[in-house]
C-alpha positions in Angstrom: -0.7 -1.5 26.3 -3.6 -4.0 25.2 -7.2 -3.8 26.9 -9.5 -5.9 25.8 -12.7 -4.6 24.9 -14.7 -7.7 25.2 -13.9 -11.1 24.7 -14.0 -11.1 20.8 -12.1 -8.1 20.4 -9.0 -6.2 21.4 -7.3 -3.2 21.3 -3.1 -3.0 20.5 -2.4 0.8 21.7 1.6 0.9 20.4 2.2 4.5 20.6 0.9 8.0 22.1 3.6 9.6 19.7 2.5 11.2 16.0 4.5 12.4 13.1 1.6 15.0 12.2 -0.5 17.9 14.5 -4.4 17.2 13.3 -6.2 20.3 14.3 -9.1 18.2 15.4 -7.1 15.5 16.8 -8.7 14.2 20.3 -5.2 14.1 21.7 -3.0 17.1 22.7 0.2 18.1 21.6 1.9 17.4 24.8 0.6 13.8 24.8 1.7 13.2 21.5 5.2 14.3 22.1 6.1 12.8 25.4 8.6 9.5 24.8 7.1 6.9 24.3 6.8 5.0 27.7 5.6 1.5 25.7 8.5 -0.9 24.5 8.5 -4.0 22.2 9.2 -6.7 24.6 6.1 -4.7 26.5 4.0 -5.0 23.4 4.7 -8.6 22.5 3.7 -9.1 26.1 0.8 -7.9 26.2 0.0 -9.4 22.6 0.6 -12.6 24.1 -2.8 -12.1 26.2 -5.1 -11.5 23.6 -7.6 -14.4 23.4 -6.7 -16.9 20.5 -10.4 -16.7 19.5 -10.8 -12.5 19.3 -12.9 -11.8 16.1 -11.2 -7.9 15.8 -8.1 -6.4 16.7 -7.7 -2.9 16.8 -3.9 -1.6 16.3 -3.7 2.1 17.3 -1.4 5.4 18.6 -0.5 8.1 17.8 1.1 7.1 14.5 1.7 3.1 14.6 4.3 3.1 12.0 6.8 5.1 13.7 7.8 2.2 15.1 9.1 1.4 12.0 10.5 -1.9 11.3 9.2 -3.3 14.1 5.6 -2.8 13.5 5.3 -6.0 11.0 6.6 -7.9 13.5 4.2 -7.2 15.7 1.0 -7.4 13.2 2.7 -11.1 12.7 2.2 -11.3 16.1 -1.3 -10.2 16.5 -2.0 -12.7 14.0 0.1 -15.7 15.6 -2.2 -15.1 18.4 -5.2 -14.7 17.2 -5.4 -16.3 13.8 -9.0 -15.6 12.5 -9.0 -12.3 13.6 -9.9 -9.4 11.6 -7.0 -6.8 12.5 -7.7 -3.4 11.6 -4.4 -0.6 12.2 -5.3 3.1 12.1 -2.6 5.0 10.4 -2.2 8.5 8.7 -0.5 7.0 5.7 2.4 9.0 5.6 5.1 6.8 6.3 3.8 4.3 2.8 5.2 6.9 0.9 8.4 5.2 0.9 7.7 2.1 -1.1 10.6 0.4 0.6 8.9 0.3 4.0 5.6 -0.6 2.1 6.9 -3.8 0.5 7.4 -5.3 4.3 3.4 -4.7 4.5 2.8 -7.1 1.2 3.7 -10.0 3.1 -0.3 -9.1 5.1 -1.8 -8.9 1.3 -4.2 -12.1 1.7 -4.2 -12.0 5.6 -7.3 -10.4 7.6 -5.8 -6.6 7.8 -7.2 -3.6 6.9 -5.4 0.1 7.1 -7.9 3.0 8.1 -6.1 6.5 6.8 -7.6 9.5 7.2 -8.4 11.9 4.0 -9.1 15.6 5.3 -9.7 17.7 1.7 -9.6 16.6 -1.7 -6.7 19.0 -2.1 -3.5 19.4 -0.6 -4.4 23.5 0.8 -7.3 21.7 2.9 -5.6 18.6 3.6 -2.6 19.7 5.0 -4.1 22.9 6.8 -5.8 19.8 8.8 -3.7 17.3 9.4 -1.3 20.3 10.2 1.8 19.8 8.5 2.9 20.4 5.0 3.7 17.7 2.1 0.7 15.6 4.2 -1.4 14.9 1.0 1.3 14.1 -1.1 2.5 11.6 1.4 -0.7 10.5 2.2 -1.8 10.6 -1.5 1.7 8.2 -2.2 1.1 5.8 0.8 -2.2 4.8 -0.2 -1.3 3.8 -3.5 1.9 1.9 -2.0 -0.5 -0.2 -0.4 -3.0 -1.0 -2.9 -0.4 -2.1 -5.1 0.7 -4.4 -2.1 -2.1 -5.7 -2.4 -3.2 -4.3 1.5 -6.7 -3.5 2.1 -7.3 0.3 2.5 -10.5 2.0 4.2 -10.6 5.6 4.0 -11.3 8.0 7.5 -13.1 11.6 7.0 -12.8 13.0 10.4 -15.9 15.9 9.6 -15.2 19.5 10.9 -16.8 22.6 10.0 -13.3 23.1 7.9 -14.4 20.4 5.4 -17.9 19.6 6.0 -19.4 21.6 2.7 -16.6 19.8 0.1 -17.4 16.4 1.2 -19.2 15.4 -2.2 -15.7 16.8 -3.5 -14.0 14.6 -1.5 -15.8 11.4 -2.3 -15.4 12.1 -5.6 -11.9 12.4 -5.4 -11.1 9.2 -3.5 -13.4 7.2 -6.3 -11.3 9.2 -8.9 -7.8 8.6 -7.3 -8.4 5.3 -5.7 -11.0 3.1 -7.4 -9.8 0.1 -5.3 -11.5 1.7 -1.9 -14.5 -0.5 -1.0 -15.6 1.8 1.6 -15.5 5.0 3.5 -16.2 5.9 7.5 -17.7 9.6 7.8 -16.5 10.3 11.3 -18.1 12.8 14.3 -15.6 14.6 16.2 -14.2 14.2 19.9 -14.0 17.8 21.4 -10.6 17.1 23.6 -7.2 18.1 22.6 -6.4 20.0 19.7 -10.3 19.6 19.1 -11.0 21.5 22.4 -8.1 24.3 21.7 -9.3 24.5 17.9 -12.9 24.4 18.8 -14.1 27.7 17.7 -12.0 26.9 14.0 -13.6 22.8 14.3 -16.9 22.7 15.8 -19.8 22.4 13.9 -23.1 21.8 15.3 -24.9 18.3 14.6 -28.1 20.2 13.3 -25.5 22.2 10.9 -24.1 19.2 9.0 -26.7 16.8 8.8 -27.4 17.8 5.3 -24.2 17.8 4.0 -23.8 14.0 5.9 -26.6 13.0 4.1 -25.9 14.2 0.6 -22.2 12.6 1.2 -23.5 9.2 1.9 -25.6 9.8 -1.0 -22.4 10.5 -3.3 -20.7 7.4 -2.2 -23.8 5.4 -3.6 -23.3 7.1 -6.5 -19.7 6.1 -6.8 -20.0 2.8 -5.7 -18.7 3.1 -2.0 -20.2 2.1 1.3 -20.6 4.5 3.9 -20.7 4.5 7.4 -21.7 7.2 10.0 -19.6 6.9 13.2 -20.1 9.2 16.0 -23.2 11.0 15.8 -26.4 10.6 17.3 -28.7 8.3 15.7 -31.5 10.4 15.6 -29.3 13.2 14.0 -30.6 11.1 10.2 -33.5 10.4 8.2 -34.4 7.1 9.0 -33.5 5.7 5.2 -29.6 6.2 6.1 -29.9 4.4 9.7 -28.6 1.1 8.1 -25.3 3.2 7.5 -25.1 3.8 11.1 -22.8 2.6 13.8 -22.9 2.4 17.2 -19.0 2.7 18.0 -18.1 5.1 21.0 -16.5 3.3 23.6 -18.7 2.3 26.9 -16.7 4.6 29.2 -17.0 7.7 27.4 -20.1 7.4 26.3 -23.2 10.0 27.7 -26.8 10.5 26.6 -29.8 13.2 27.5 -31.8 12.6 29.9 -34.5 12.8 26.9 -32.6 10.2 25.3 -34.2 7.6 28.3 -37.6 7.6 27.0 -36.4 6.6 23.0 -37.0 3.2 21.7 -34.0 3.3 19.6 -31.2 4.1 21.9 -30.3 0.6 22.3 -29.2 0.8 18.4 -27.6 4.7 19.2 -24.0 5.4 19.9 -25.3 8.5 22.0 -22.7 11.3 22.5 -18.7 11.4 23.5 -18.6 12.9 26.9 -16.5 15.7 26.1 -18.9 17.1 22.8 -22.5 15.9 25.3 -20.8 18.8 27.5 -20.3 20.9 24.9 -23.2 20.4 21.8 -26.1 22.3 22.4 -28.5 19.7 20.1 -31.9 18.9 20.8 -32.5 14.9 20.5 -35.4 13.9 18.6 -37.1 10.8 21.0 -37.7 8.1 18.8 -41.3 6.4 20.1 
């Protein structure tokens, strides 16, 4: 289906199927292998209704790519619709690791699209043990470079856990090692539903626990020339120097803050907490006044 999320943006949600089992992931395993309800005549429908003047469009699943040939069509599409656009498709990256599919996606090299693909270790033992299947980083790994030689813009996704939170300096490294092209990297909070909620006790890490490891990772993508962003945390989780790389990007519905959080003269600027980890976090805010 598409739901727009306000007039200059809108989100393209193709599939609730995935070809891998994230440990973390927000979704559950019966959600993600349920048919696939959503059909392309559906799709191109409900592409048709975007507003010709959106700024962003978000394409989403699951795994967008397994629908396979048909998923350049309907980025085309997106951008026949909306033709200044920014369109940004969240994908795990596996599927670029056949160059032949890739190639169809070098056709979008000097349009408005950016790939978001999530990098869970900088080696394959971590990576894989996350994303929960085996071969991940090497397909991963292999799609990412597919693209870039494309000529498709690639952002990198580190969904933070307490499995990978004390190697993300590694990590950085590695992606400015591997992939020089990366502009930038997103240093993402957690949602506890799903796997996340049936993992917790393996996934969870406390806000107060990871701060410093946050803090020295944005610090390491200075160092190699990448910009960071912090999604999904409380604001007042940093030191005020690293607010800049903050961004206020839960969505309105699930959304929740403290009653605390009511008195604080930045929470206008502050993404507050997902409903499912406000239920479950047991961090103290720190009112700004």
């Amino acid at each position: 289906m598409t739901e727009e999320k306000a007039e200059s943006s809108a989100l393209v949600y193709v599939t609730n199927q995935c070809n891998s089992n994230c440990i973390m992931c927000p979704d559950s395993v019966k959600l993600r292998t349920r048919p696939n309800e959503v059909t392309r005549e559906n799709l191109l429908e409900q592409i048709g209704e975007i507003n010709p003047e959106a700024e962003h469009v978000d394409i989403t699943g699951g795994e967008p790519t397994l629908l396979k040939e048909q998923l350049p069509e309907l980025i085309e599409a997106v951008f026949r619709q909306a033709p200044d656009a920014e369109v940004l498709m969240l994908s795990n990256g596996r599927s670029f690791a056949a160059g032949g599919y890739t190639e169809r996606f070098s056709a979008f090299a000097h349009r408005r699209l950016k790939i978001e693909i999530p990098i869970h270790g900088d080696c394959a033992e971590l990576h894989d043990r996350i994303a929960g299947c085996p071969e991940s980083f090497v397909q991963t790994r292999a799609g990412i470079h597919h693209l870039l030689e494309a000529g498709v813009e690639v952002g990198i996704r580190i969904v933070v856990s307490r499995l990978n939170y004390s190697r993300l300096n590694e990590l950085i490294r590695f992606i400015s090692r591997e992939f020089p092209e990366i502009k930038y990297v997103n240093l993402m909070g957690m949602e506890v539903l799903g796997n996340a909620w049936k993992n917790r006790e393996q996934v969870w890490i406390e806000f107060d626990e990871v701060k410093d490891s946050l803090q020295q990772a944005v610090e390491q993508c200075f160092a190699c020339g990448i910009i960071p962003s912090l999604y999904n945390y409380p604001l007042c989780l940093f030191d005020r120097k690293y607010w800049y790389c903050y961004r206020n990007s839960i969505s309105d519905y699930k959304i929740r803050y403290f009653e605390e959080c009511e008195k604080c003269t930045e929470k206008s600027r502050c993404g507050g907490f997902f409903a499912s980890t406000y239920r479950y976090t047991r961090y103290k805010v720190r009112v700004q006044v």
